[in-house]
C-alpha positions as CSV (number, residue, x, y, z in Angstrom):
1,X,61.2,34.1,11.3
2,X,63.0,31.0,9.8
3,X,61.8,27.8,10.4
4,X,65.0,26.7,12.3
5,X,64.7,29.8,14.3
6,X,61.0,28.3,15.7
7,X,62.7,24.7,17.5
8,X,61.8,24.3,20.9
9,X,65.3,24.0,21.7
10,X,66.5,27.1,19.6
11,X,63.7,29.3,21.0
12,X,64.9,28.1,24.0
13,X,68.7,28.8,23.0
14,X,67.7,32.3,22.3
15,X,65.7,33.1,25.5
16,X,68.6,32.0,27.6
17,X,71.3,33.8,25.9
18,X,69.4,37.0,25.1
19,X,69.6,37.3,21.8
20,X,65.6,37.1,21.6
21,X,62.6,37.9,23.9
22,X,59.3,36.6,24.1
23,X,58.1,39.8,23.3
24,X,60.6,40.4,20.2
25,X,59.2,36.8,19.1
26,X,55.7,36.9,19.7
27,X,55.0,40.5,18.6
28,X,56.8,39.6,15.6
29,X,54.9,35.9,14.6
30,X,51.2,37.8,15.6
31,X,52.1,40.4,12.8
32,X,53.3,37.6,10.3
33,X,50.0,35.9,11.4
34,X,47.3,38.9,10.3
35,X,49.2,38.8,7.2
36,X,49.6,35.1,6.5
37,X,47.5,33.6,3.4
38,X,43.7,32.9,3.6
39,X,42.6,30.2,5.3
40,X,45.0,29.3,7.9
41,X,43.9,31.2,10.8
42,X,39.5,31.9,12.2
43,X,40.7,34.4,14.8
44,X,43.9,35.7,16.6
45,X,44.6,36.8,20.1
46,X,44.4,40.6,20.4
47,X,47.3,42.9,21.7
48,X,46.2,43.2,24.7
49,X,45.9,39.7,25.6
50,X,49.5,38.9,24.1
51,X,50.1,41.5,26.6
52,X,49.5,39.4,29.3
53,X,51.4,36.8,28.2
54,X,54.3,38.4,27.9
55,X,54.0,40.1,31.6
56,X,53.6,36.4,32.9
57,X,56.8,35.3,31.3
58,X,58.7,38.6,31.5
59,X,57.8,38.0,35.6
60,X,59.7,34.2,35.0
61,X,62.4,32.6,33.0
62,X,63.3,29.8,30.7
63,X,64.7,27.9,33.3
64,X,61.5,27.7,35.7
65,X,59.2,27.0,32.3
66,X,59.9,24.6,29.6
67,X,57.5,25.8,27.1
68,X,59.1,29.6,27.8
69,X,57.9,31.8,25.3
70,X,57.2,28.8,22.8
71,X,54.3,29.9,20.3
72,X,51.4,27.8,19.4
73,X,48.2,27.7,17.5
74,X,45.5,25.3,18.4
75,X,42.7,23.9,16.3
76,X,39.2,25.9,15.9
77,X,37.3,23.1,18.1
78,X,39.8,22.9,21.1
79,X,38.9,25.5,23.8
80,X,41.0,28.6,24.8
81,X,39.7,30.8,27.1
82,X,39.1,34.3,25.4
83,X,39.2,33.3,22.1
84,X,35.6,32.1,20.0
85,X,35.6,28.1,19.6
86,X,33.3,27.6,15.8
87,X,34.4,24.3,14.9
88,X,34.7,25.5,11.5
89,X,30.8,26.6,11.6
90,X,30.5,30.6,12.4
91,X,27.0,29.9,13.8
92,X,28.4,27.1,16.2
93,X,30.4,30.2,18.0
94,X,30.7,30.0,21.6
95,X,33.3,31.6,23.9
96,X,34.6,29.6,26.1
97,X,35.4,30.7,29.6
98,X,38.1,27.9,30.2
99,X,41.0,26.2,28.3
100,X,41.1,22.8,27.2
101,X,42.8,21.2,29.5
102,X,45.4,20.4,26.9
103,X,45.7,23.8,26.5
104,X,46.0,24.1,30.5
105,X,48.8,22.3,30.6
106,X,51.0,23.9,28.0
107,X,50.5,27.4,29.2
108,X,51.4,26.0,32.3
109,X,54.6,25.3,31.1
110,X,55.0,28.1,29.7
111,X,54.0,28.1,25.9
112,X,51.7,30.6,24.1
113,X,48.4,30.3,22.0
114,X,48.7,33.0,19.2
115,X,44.9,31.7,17.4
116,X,42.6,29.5,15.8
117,X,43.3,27.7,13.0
118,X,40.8,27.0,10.4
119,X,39.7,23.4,10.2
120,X,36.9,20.9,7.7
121,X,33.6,21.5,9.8
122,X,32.9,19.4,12.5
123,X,36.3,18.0,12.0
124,X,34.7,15.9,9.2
125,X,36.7,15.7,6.3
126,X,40.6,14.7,5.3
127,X,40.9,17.6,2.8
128,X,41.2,20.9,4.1
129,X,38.6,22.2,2.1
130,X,35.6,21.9,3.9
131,X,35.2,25.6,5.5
132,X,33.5,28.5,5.1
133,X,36.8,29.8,5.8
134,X,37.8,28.8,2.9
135,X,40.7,26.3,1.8
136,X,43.8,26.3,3.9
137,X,47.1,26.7,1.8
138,X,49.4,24.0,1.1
139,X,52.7,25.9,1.1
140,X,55.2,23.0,-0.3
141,X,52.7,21.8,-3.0
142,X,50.6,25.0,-4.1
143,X,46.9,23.9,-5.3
144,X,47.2,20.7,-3.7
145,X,45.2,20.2,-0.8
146,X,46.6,20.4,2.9
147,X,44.7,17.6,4.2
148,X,42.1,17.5,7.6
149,X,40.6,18.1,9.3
150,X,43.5,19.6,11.0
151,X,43.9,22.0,8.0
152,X,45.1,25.3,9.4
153,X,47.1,23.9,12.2
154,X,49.0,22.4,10.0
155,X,49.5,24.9,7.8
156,X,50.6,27.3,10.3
157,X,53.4,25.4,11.3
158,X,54.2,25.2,7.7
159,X,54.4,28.8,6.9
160,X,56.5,28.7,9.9
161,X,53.8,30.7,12.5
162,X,54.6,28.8,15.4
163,X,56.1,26.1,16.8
164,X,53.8,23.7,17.4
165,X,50.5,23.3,17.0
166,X,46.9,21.3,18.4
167,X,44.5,19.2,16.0
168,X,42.4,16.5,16.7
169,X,42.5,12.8,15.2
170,X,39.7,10.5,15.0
171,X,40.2,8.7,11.3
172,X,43.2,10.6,10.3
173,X,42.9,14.6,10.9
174,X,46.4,14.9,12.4
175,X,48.3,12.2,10.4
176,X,47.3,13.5,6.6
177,X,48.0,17.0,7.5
178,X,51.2,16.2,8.8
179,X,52.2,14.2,5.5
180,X,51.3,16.8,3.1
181,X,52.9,19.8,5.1
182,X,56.2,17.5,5.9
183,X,55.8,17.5,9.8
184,X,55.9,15.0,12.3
185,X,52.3,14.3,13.7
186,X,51.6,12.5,16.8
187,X,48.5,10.6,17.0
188,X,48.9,9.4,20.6
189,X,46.9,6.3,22.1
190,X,42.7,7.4,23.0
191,X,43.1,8.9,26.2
192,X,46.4,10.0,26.6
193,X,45.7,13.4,26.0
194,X,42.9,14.9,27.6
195,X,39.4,15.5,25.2
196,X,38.1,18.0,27.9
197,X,37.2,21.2,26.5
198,X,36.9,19.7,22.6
199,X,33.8,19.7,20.5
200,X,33.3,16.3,20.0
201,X,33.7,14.4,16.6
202,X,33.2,11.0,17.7
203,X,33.9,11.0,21.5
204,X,34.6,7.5,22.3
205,X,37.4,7.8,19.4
206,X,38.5,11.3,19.6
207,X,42.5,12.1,20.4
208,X,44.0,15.5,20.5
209,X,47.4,15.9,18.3
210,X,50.5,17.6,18.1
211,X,52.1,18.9,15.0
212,X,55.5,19.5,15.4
213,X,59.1,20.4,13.5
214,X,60.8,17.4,14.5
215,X,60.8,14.2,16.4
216,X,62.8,16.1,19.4
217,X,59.7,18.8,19.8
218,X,57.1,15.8,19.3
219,X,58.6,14.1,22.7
220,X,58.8,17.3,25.0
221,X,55.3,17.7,24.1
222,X,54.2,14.4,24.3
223,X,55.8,14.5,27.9
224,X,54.1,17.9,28.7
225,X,50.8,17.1,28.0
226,X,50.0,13.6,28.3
227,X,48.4,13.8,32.2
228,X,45.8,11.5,33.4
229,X,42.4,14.7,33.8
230,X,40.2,13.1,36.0
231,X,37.7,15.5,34.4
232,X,37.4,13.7,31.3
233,X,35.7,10.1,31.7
234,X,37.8,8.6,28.5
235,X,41.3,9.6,30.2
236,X,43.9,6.9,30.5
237,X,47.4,7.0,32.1
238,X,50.0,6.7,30.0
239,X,52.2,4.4,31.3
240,X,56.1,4.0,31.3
241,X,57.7,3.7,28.4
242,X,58.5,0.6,26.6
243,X,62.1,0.5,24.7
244,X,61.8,-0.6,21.2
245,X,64.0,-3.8,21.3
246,X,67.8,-4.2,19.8
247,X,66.2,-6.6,17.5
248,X,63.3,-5.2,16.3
249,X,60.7,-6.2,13.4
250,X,58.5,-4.0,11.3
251,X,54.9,-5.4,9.5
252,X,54.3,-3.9,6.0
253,X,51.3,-4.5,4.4
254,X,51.2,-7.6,1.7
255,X,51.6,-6.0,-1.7
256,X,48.1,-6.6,-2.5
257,X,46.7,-4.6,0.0
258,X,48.6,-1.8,-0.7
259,X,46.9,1.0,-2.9
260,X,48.5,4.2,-4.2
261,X,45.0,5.4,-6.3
262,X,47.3,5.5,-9.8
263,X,50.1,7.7,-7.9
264,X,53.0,5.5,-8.9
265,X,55.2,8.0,-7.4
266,X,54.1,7.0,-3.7
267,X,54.3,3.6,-4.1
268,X,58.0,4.2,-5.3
269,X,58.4,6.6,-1.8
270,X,57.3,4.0,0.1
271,X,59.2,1.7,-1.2
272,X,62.3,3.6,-0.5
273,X,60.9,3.8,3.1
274,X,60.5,0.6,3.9
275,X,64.4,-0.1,2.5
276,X,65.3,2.7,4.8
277,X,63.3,1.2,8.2
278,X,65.4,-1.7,6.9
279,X,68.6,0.3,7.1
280,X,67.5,1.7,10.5
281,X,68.1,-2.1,11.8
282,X,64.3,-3.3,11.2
283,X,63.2,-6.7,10.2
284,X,60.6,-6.4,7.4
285,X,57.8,-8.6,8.2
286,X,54.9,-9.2,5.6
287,X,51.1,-8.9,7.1
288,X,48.0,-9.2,6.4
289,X,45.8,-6.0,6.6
290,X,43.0,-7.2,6.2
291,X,41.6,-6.9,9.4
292,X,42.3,-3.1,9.9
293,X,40.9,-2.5,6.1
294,X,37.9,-4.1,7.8
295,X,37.6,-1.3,10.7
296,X,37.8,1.1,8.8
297,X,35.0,0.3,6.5
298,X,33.5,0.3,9.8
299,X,33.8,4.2,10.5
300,X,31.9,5.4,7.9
301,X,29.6,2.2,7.1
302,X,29.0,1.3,10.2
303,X,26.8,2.6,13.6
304,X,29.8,5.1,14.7
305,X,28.8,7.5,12.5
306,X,26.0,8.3,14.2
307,X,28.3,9.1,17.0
308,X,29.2,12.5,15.3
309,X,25.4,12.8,14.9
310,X,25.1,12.7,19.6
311,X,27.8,15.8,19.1
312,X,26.6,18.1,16.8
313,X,22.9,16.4,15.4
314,X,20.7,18.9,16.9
315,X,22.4,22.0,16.2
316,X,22.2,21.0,12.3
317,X,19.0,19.5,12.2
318,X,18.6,23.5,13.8
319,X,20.3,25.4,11.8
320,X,20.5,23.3,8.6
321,X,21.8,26.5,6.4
322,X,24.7,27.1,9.1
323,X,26.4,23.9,8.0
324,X,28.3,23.0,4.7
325,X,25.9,20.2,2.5
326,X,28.6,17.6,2.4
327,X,28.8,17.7,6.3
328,X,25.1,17.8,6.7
329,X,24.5,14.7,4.4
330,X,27.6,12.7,6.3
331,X,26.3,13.8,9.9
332,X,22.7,13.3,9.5
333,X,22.0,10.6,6.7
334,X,18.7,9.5,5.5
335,X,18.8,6.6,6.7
336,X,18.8,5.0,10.4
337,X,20.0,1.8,11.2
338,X,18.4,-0.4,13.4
339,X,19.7,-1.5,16.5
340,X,20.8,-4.7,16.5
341,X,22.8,-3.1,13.3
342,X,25.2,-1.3,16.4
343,X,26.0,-4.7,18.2
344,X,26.3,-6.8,15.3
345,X,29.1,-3.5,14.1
346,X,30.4,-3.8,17.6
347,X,31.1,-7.7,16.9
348,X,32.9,-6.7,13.8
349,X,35.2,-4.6,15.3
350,X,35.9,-7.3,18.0
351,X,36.8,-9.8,15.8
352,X,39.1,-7.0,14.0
353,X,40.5,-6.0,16.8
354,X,41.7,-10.2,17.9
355,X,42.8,-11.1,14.2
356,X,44.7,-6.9,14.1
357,X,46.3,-8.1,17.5
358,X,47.3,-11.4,16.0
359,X,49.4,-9.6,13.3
360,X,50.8,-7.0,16.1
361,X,52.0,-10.5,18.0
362,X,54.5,-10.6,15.1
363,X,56.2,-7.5,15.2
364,X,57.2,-4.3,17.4
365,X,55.2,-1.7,14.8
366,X,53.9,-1.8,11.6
367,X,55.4,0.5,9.3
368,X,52.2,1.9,6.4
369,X,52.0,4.8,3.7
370,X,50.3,8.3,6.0
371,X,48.3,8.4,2.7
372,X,48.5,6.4,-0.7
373,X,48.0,9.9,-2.3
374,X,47.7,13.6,-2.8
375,X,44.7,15.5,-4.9
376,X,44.1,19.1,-6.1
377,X,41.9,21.3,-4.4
378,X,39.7,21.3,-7.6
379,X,39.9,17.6,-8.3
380,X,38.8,17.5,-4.2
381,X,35.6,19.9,-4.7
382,X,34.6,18.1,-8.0
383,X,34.2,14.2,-6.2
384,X,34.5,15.2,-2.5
385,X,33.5,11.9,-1.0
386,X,35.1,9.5,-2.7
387,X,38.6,11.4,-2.8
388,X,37.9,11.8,1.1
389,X,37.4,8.9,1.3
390,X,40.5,7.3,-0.3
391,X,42.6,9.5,1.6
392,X,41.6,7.6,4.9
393,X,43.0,4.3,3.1
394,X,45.4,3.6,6.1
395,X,44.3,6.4,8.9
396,X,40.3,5.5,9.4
397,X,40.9,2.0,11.5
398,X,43.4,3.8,13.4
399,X,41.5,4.8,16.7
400,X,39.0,1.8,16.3
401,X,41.7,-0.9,16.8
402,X,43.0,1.7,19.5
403,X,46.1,1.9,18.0
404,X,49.0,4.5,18.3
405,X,50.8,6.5,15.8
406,X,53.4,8.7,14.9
407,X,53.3,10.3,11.2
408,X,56.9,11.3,10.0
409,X,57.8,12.5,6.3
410,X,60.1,10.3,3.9
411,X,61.6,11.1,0.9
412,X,59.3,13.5,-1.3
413,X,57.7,11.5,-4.4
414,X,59.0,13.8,-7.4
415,X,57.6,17.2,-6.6
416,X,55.0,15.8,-3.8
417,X,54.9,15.6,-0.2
418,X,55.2,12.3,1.1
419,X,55.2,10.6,4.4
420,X,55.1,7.3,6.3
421,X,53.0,6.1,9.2
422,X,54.7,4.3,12.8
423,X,51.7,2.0,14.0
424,X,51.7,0.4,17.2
425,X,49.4,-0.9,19.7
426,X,48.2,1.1,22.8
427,X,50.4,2.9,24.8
428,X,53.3,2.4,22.2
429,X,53.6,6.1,21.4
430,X,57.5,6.1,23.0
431,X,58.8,3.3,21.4
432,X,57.2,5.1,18.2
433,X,59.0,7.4,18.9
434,X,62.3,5.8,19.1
435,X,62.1,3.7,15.7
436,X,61.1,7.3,14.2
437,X,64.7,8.4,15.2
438,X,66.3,5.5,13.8
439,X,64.7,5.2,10.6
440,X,65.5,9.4,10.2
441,X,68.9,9.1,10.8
442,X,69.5,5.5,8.7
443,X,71.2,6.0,5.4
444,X,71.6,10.0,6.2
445,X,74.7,11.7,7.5
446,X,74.4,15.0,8.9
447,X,76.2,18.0,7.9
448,X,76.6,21.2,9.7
449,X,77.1,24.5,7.8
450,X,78.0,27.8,8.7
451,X,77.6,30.3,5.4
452,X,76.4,30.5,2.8
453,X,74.0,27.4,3.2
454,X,72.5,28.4,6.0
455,X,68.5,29.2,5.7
456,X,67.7,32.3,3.8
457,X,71.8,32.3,2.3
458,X,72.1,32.1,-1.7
459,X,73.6,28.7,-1.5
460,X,70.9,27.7,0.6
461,X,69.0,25.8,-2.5
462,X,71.7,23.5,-3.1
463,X,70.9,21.9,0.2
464,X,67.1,21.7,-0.8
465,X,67.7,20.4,-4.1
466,X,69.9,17.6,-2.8
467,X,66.7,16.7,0.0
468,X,68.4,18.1,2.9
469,X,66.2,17.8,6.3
470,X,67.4,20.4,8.8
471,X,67.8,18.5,12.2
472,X,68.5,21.9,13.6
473,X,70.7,24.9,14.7
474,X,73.7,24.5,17.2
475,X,76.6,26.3,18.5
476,X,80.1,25.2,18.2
477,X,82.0,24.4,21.2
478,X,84.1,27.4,22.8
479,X,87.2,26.3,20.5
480,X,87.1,28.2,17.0
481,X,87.4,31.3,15.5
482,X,85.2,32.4,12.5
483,X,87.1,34.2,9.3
484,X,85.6,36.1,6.7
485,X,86.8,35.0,3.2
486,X,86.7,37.3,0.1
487,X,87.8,35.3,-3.2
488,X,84.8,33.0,-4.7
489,X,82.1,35.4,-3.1
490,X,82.3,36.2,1.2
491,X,81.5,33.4,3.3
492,X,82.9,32.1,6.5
493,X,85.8,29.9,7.5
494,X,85.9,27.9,10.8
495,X,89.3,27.1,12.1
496,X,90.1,25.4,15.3
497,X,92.5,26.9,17.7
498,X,93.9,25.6,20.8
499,X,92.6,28.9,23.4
500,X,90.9,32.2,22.9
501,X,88.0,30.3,21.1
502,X,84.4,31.3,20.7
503,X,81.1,29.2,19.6
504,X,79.9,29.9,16.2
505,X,76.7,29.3,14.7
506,X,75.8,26.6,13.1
507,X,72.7,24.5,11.3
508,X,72.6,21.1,10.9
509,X,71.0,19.3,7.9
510,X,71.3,15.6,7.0
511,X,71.8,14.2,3.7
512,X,71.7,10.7,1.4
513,X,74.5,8.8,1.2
514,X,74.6,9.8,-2.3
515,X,73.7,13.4,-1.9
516,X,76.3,13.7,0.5
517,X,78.7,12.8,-1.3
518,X,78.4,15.1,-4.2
519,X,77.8,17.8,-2.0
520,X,81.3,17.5,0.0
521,X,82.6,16.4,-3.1
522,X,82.1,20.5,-4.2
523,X,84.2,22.0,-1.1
524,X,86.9,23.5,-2.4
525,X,90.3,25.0,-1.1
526,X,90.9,26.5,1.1
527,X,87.6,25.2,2.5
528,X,87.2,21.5,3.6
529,X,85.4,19.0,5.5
530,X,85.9,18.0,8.8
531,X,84.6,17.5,12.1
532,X,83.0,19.9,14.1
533,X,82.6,19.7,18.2
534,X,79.2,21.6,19.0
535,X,78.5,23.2,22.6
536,X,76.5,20.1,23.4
537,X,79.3,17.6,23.5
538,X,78.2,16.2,19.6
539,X,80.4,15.6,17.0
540,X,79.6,15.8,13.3
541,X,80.8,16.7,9.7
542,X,81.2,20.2,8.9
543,X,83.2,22.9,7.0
544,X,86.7,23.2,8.2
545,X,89.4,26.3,6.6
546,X,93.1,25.4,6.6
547,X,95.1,27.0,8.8
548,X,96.5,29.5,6.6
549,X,93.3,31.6,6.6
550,X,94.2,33.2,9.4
551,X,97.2,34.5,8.0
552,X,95.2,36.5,5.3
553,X,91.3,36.8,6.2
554,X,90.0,39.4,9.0
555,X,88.5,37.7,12.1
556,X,85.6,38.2,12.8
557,X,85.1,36.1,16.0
558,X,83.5,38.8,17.6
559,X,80.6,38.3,15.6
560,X,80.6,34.6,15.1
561,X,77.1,34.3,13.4
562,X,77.2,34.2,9.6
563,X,73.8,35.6,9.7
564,X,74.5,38.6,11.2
565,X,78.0,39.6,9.3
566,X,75.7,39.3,6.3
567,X,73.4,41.8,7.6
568,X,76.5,44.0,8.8
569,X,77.5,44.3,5.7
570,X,74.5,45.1,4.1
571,X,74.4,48.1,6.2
572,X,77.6,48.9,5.6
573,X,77.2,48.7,1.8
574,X,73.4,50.7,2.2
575,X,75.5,54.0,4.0
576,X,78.3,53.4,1.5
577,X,75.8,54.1,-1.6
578,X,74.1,56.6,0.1
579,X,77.2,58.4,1.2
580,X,78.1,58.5,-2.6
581,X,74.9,60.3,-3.8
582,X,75.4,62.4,-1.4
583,X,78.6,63.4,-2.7
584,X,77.2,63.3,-6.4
């Protein structure tokens, strides 16, 4: 399936009209899952179980669930009943007998756990190549790593095998995933999401994630699973939300504390970020970072790594041979530190956390790099510490300072994924949220097209040349009719007509200023660009025919998806050349 296909909200378009069914859906993503690429998925749910599943929601409706039908994977070291938890360790293997209660909660509302995703072990490790499993893909930059821990989550959500999908984040394991795989990654505030029924990392720090398509999945899931779980002693009410101002100010680190790692090409993407967070209506502020720098020395030089030594210590200090030698020498060093070493850390961080708050007194978010850069697999496995390590530039102090954050992509840097980091304080995750939809939509128009540009169509490129972001697929309000044009090569024409209308398909991408312009600039006669009403009550620019198509072109109303007239005529033209060598 097509990644526009996969939306909550065009799943959910598709259940309700009937043009899809849970079963068609998930029968179809569990086949494209057992033959996805190495390293995504550690195990699968069986027929049977997706059986049941389907019975459950076959026995409801979308309009009594809102997860309906929705597909999900969910990270090797979250719980789901029936399905082995390893943690990324095939010795570790236990089955659980309950869900997370993360997990809970979304089948509740109705979503459905197709697997395991592969993961670094112990959920130590920013790269994505610290498995036995083996290295999970990265599908938009081939031989580059996909970034952790949260490998395979990630990376099933790229090769479009879900939805959504679960990690964890406790220095950075949702965010640098979600920057080198171009999806939106919620780190939400400790607490908010429930820890119960995850193998612990660091526990005090720990945060379950979501990956997701775009900002408007990240909120319904945000919504859906953020529940105070008496059952886990770290949980924390999320309280109501608090609007992000009219007036608003961003903090951007000083230009000396900003490191790219000789990836000039980042620092340029950044850049262009922080002018577009300006174009969004932000207020750049300059700040000093040096206090969350500070934390996050702290992490990994300090007393809390030990902390990942009280979750899985014994077991390796067990079963040294079950566990990858990088993770054994991080979790269980040689050395010990003595006591008074953990308060004097804990006085550190208290001082970080006053002078971080001091800096957070001056603005409404601060606005960083996800990661200053990217590294090949091989480069990764050659110096795996150090390039971990740099990775984790602006993610480690994250949970520390107990901050929030919300990961969105920007503009690639030349041929590399790139994306940008929303921080705020505790408890900020809406208002996150919010100045993630204004800096998306600042300096962009959006575009909805009908033919030949849609996803999988031959002019589809164009749009991904230019650095089209699909916000999404849509149906036209009730008042058009959809004609097939012959000359230049068949596409569509939309013309609007005062009764006897139908809603059309549509998908919505936005472009640069620029890019926008050159690419209306190329609609010819009798095509042009207007403005489109969709189902929803929106307006936006779209392709428009003159009226004089419909003196000419066959309507094909009746069909009023692009997508499917294509395939029509495909079998149409299949019977037509077999019926001539027949006749030969």
């Amino acid at each position: 399936m097509r990644s526009c296909e996969l939306s909550i909200a065009a799943l959910r378009r598709a259940y309700r009209s009937g043009s899809k069914t849970p079963r068609s859906v998930l029968t179809e993503l569990l086949d494209a899952c057992a033959a996805a690429p190495d390293g995504i998925w550690i195990s699968l749910i069986g027929r049977g179980q997706l059986e049941g599943w389907i019975a459950r929601l076959e026995a409801s409706s979308p309009e009594e669930l809102p997860l309906y039908g929705i597909p999900f994977a969910v990270k090797d070291n979250i719980d789901v009943a029936g399905l082995p938890t390893t943690a990324g360790c095939p010795d570790y293997r236990y089955r659980p007998e309950r869900s997370a209660r993360v997990v809970e909660l979304l089948i509740e509302a109705g979503a459905v756990p197709l697997g395991k995703t592969n993961m670094d072990q112990f959920a130590t490790g920013l790269v994505g190549v610290r498995s036995p499993y083996g290295a999970a893909p990265n599908r938009l930059a081939p031989g580059y790593v996909s970034g952790g821990s949260s490998s395979g989550s990630a990376a099933a959500l790229a090769y479009d095998l879900c939805s959504f999908s679960l990690g964890t984040d406790t220095a950075g394991s949702g965010r640098v995933p979600a920057a080198f795989n171009e999806l939106v990654g919620v780190k939400p505030s400790r607490g908010v999401l429930s820890c119960r029924g995850v193998v612990p990392a660091c526990r005090s720090l720990d945060c379950v994630s979501i990956f997701a398509r775009n900002l408007e999945d990240a909120g319904i899931l945000l919504e859906t699973t953020a529940r105070f779980d008496p059952e886990d002693a770290y949980s924390r009410i999320l309280p109501e939300r608090d609007p992000l101002p009219r007036h608003w100010k961003f903090g951007v680190p000083r230009e000396e504390d900003l490191v790219f790692f000789g990836r000039e090409e980042y620092r340029e993407a950044f850049r262009r970020a922080v002018r577009r967070m300006q174009d969004a209506g932000g207020e750049k502020v300059e700040i000093d970072f040096t206090p969350f720098l500070t934390a996050a020395r702290l992490l990994y030089e300090g007393p809390w790594v030990f902390e990942r030594y009280a979750a899985v210590g014994e077991f390796i200090e067990k079963h040294p041979d079950s566990v990858l030698p990088v993770i054994r020498s991080i979790i269980t060093p040689e050395q010990t530190p003595h006591p008074s070493e953990v308060f004097q850390a804990m006085y550190r961080l208290q001082e970080c956390r006053a002078a971080a708050d001091a800096q957070f007194a001056a603005v409404d978010l601060i606005l960083t790099p996800t990661a200053g850069t990217i590294y090949r697999i091989n480069e990764v496995k050659a110096d795996p510490i150090r390039l971990n390590s740099n990775l984790g530039y602006y993610t480690n102090y994250m949970n520390l300072l107990d901050c929030s954050a919300l990961a969105v992509p920007a503009d690639r840097a030349g041929d590399l994924p790139f994306g940008i980091t929303l921080v705020g304080k505790a408890f900020d995750d809406y208002k996150l949220l919010e100045a993630a939809r204004r800096f998306r939509s600042a300096g962009r128009f959006p575009i909805a097209v009908c033919g030949a540009h849609l996803a999988g169509m031959p002019l589809h490129p164009e749009l991904e040349a230019l650095g089209a972001r699909f916000l999404g697929s849509a149906k036209t309000a009730p008042c058009y009719r959809m004609y097939e044009l012959e000359e230049g090569g068949a596409r569509p024409a939309l013309l609007r007509t005062g009764k006897g209308g139908v809603s059309c398909y549509v998908e919505i991408y936005e472009l640069e200023a620029e890019s926008f312009a050159g690419f209306v600039a190329g609609i010819r006669p009798p095509l042009g660009l207007g403005t489109l009403e969709l189902a929803d009550g929106r307006r936006v620019p779209g392709f428009i025919g003159e009226a004089v198509i419909a003196e000419y072109a066959p309507d094909i109303s009746d069909v009023a998806d692009w997508r499917v007239r294509v395939k029509e005529r495909k079998r149409k033209s299949h019977r037509d050349s077999s019926h001539d060598n027949t006749l030969s």
